[in-house]
C-alpha positions in Angstrom: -14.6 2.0 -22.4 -14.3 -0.8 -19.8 -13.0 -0.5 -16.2 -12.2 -2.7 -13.5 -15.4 -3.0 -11.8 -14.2 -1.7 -8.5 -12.6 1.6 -10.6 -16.4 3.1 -11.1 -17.9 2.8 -7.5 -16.8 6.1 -6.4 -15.2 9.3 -7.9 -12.3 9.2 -6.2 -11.8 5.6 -7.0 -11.8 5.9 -10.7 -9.9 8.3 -10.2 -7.0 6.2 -8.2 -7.7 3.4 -10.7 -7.1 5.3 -13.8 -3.8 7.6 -13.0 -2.6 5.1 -10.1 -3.4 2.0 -9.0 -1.4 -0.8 -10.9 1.2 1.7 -12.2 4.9 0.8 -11.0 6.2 2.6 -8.0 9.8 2.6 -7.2 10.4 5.6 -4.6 11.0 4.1 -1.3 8.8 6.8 0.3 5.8 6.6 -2.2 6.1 2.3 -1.3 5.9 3.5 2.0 3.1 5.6 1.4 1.1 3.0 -0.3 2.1 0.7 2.1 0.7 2.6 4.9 -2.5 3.6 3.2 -3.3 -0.3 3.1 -2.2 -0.8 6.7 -4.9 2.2 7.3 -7.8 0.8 4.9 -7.8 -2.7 6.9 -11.2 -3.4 7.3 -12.4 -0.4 5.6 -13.1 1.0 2.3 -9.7 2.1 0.2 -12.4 5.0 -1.0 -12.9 6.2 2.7 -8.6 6.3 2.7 -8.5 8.1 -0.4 -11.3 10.7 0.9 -8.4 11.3 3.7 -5.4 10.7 2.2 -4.7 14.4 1.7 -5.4 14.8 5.9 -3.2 11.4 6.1 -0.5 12.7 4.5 -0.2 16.1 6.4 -0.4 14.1 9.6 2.1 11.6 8.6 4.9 14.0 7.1 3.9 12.7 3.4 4.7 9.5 4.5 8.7 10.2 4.5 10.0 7.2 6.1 12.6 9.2 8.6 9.8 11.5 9.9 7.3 8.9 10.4 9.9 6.6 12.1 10.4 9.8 14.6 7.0 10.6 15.3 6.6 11.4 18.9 3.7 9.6 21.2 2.0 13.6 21.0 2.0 13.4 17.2 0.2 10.2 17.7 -2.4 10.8 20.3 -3.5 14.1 18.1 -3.6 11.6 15.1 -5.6 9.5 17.3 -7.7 12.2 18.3 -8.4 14.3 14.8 -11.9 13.4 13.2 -10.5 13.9 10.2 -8.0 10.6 10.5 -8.4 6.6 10.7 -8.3 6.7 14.7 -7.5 3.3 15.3 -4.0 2.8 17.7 -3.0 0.1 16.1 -2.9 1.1 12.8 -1.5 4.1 13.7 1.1 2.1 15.7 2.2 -0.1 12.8 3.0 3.0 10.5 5.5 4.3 13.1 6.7 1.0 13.4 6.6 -0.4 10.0 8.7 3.1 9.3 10.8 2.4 11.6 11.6 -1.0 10.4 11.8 0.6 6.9 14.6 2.6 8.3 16.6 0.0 9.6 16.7 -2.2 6.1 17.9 1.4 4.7 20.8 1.2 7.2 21.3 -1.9 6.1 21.5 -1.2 2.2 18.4 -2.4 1.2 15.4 0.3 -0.1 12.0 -1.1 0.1 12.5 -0.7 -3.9 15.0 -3.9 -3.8 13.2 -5.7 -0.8 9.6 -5.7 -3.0 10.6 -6.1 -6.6 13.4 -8.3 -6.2 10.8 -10.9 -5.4 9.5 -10.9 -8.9 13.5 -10.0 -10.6 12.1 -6.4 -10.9 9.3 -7.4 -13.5 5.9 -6.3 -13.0 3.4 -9.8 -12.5 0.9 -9.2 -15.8 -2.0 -11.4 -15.2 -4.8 -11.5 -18.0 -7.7 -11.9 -15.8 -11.0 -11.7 -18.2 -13.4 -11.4 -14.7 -12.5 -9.9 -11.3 -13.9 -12.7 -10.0 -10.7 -14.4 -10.6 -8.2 -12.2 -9.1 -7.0 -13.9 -6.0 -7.1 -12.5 -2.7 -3.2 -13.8 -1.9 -0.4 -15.7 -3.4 2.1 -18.0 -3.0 4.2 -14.7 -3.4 2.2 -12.0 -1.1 2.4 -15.3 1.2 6.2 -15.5 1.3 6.3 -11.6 1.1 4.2 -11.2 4.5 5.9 -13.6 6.6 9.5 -12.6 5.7 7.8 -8.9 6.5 6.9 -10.2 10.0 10.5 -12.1 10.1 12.1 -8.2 10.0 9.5 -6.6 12.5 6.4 -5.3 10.1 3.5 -5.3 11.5 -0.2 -5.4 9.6 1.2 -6.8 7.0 -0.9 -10.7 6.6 -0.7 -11.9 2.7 -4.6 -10.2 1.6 -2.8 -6.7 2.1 0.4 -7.4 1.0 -1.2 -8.8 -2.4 -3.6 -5.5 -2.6 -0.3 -3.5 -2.1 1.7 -5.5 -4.4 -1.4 -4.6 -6.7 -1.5 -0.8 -6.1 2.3 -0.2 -6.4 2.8 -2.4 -10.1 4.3 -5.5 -9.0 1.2 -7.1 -10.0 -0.8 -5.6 -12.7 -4.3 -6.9 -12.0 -6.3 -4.7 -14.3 -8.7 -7.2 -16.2 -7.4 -7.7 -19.7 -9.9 -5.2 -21.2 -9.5 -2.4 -18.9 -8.7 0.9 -20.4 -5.9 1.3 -17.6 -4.1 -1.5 -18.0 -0.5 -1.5 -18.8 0.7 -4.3 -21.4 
């Protein structure tokens, strides 16, 4: 069975590449989530996120966007404190805040749902990359995405995330063509 290549460095990767990664996501909190989890991995390894996400999660009320948005600067500095989490302020800092601005679209009448896939008329991307090699690190789209992101407040969110997000929540299925998890 073939597997993108990334999918069988770690367990816990395989495991996020086979039952989620690429698989549309439509729950404003579970965007958020994802999201957040990419703000988090900046720089790092998304298997070093997954090995936390359960610790993330507790500390970030399962990434509901109304408790994040009201986390308290105590909640923080134990967040930045705890071993156990990606103690890096400004990371930290863009979660509250991204939440935050998540929030205000809500108010507003638009869900993160409508704000991401509307972009793409609510139709996942399916590329047919034969090599990973090929897969792009941005877009034209996860350029456009980003800035009007940083046009509504986001923070942490430059076009190489946004395109990895866009990948992990289904708006672009990047699974090479003969990987067993793709999606047709």
């Amino acid at each position: 069975m073939n597997s993108c290549p990334w999918g069988l460095n770690k367990a816990n990767l395989s495991k996020f590449h086979e039952e989620e990664w690429g698989r549309p996501v439509h729950e404003d909190n579970k965007l958020f989530e994802f999201l957040s989890l990419s703000v988090l991995a900046a720089g790092l390894s998304y298997g070093t996120i997954l090995d936390k996400r359960d610790d993330l999660c507790l500390a970030f009320h399962d990434f509901e966007i109304d408790k994040v948005a009201q986390m308290s600067p105590e909640e923080i500095e134990r967040i930045l404190c705890d071993k156990k989490m990606i103690r890096n302020k400004k990371k930290v800092s863009a979660v509250v805040c991204n939440a935050t601005v998540s929030q205000k679209m809500r108010a507003n009448g638009q869900t993160l749902d409508d704000f991401f896939w509307s972009y793409t008329g609510f139709r996942t991307i399916d590329n047919k990359w034969l090599h990973a090699e090929m897969i792009p690190e941005q877009t034209l789209l996860s350029r456009k995405i980003s800035d009007e992101m940083h046009e509504r407040g986001f923070i942490m969110v430059g076009p190489v995330l946004i395109y990895s997000f866009l990948e992990t929540v289904g708006i672009v299925n990047d699974h090479l063509i003969d990987c067993q998890a793709r999606i047709s």
